[in-house]
GUFIVO-208403 format. One record per residue (C-alpha): residue number from 0; residue in three letters; y, z, x. Coordinates in steps of 0.05 Angstrom, whole numbers, plus 32768, in hexadecimal, padded with zeros to 4 digits. Layout:
{num->NUM	residuo->ala	y->Y	z->Z	x->X}
...
This chain:
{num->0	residuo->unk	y->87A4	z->88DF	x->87C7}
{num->1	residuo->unk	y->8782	z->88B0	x->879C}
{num->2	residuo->unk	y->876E	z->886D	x->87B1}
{num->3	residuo->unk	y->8747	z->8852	x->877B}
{num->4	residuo->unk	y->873E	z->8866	x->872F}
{num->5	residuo->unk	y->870D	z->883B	x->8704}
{num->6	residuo->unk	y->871E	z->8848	x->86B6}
{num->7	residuo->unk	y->86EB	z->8840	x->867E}
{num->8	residuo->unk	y->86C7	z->880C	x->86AA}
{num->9	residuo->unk	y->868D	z->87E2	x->868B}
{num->10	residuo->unk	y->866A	z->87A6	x->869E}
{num->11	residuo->unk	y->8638	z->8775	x->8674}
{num->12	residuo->unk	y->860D	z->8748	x->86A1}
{num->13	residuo->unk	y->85DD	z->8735	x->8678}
{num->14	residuo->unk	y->85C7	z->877E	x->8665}
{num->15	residuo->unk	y->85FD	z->87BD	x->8660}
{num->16	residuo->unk	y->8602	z->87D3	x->86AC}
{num->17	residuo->unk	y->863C	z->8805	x->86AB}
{num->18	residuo->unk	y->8654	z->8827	x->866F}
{num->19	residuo->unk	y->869C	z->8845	x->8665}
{num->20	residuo->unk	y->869D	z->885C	x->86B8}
{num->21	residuo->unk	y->86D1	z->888E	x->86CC}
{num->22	residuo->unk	y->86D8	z->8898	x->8716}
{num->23	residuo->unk	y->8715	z->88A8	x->8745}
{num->24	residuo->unk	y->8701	z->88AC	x->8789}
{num->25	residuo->unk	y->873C	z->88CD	x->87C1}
{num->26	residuo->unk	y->8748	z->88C3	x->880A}
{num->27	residuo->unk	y->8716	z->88E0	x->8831}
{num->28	residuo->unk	y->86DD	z->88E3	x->87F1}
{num->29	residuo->unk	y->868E	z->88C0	x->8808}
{num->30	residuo->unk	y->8672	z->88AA	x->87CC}
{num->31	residuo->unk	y->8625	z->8892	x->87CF}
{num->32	residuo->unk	y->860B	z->886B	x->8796}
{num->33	residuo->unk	y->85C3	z->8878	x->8781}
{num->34	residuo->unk	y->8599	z->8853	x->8745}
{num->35	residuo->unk	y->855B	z->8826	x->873F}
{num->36	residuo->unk	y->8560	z->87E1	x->8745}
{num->37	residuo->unk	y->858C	z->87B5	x->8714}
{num->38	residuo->unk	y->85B2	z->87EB	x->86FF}
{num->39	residuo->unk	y->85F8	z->87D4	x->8719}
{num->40	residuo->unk	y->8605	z->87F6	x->875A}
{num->41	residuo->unk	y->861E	z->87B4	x->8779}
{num->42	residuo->unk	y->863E	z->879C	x->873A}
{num->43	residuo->unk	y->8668	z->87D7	x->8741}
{num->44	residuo->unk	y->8679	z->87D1	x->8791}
{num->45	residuo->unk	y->868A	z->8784	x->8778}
{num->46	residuo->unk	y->86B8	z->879F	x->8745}
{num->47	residuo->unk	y->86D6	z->87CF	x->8778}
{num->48	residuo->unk	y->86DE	z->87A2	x->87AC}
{num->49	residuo->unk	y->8703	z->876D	x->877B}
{num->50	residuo->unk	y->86D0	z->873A	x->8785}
{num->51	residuo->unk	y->86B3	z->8743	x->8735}
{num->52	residuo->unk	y->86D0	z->8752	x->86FE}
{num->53	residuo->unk	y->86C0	z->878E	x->86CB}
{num->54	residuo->unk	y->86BA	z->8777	x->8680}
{num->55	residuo->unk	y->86E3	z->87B7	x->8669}
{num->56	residuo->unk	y->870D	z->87E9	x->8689}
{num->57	residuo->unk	y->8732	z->87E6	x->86CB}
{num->58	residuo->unk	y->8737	z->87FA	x->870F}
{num->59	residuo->unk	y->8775	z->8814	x->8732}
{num->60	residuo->unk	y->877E	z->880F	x->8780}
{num->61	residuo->unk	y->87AE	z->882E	x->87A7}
{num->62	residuo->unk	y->87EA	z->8807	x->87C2}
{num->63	residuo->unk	y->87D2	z->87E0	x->8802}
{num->64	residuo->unk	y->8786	z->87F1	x->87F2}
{num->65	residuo->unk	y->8758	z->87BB	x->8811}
{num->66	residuo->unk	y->8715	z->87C6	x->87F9}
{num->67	residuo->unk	y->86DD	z->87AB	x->8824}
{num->68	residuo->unk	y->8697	z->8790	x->881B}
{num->69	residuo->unk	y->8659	z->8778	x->8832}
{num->70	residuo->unk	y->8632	z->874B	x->880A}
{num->71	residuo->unk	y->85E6	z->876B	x->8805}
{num->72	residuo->unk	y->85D3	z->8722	x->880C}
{num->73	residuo->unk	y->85E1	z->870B	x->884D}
{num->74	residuo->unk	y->8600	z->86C3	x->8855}
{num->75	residuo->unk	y->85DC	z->86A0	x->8884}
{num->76	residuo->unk	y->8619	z->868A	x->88B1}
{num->77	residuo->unk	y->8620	z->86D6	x->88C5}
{num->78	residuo->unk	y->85DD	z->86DF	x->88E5}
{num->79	residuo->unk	y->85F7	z->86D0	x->8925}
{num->80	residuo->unk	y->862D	z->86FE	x->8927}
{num->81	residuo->unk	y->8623	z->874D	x->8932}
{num->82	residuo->unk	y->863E	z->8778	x->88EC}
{num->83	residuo->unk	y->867B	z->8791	x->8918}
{num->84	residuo->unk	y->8690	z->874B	x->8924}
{num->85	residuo->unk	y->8684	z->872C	x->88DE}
{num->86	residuo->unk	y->86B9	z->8763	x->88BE}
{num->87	residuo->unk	y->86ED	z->8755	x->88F2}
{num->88	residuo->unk	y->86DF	z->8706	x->88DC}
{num->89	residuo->unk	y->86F5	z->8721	x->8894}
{num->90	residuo->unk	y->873B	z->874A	x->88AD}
{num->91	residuo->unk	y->8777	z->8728	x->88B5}
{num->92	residuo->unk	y->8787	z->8714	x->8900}
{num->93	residuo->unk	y->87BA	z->8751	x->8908}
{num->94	residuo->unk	y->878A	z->877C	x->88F0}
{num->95	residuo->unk	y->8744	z->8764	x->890D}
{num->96	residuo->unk	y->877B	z->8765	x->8952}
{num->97	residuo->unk	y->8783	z->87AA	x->8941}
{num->98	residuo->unk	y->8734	z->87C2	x->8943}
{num->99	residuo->unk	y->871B	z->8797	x->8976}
């Protein structure tokens, strides 16, 4: 089952960072991402996640798909609280009721 397919994917920040990017990734893939620095590894997790957009091409979640993710920046405001207890801050209240 596929849960996300990104289509001829490219994004311009400045410089070219991803060119025409064809990926479908299916329940139960791990996918590690590995370049130097600045080469758009977060861009694309942004993208993914829905919190960027790409300047070409598109990206196809499954039905119900909630994408998470962590900002490699850490606000200050979540210092205090433990990783585990910053994502349930970011569910909705059925759902963090759920895990916890």
């Amino acid at each position: 089952m596929t849960v996300m397919n990104i289509n001829a994917l490219s994004v311009i920040r400045g410089d070219l960072l991803l060119d025409e990017l064809n990926l479908t990734i299916s329940k139960g893939d791990r996918i590690g991402l590995v370049a130097a620095n600045g080469r758009g590894k977060t861009t694309l997790l942004e993208c993914m996640a829905g919190q960027s957009e790409p300047t070409n091409g598109s990206i196809v979640r499954a039905r119900g798909l909630r994408a998470g993710y962590v900002t490699q920046y850490v606000p200050e405001r979540a210092y205090a609280k433990t990783l585990y207890e910053w994502v349930l801050g970011a569910l909705p209240a059925e759902q963090a009721e759920y895990e916890s």
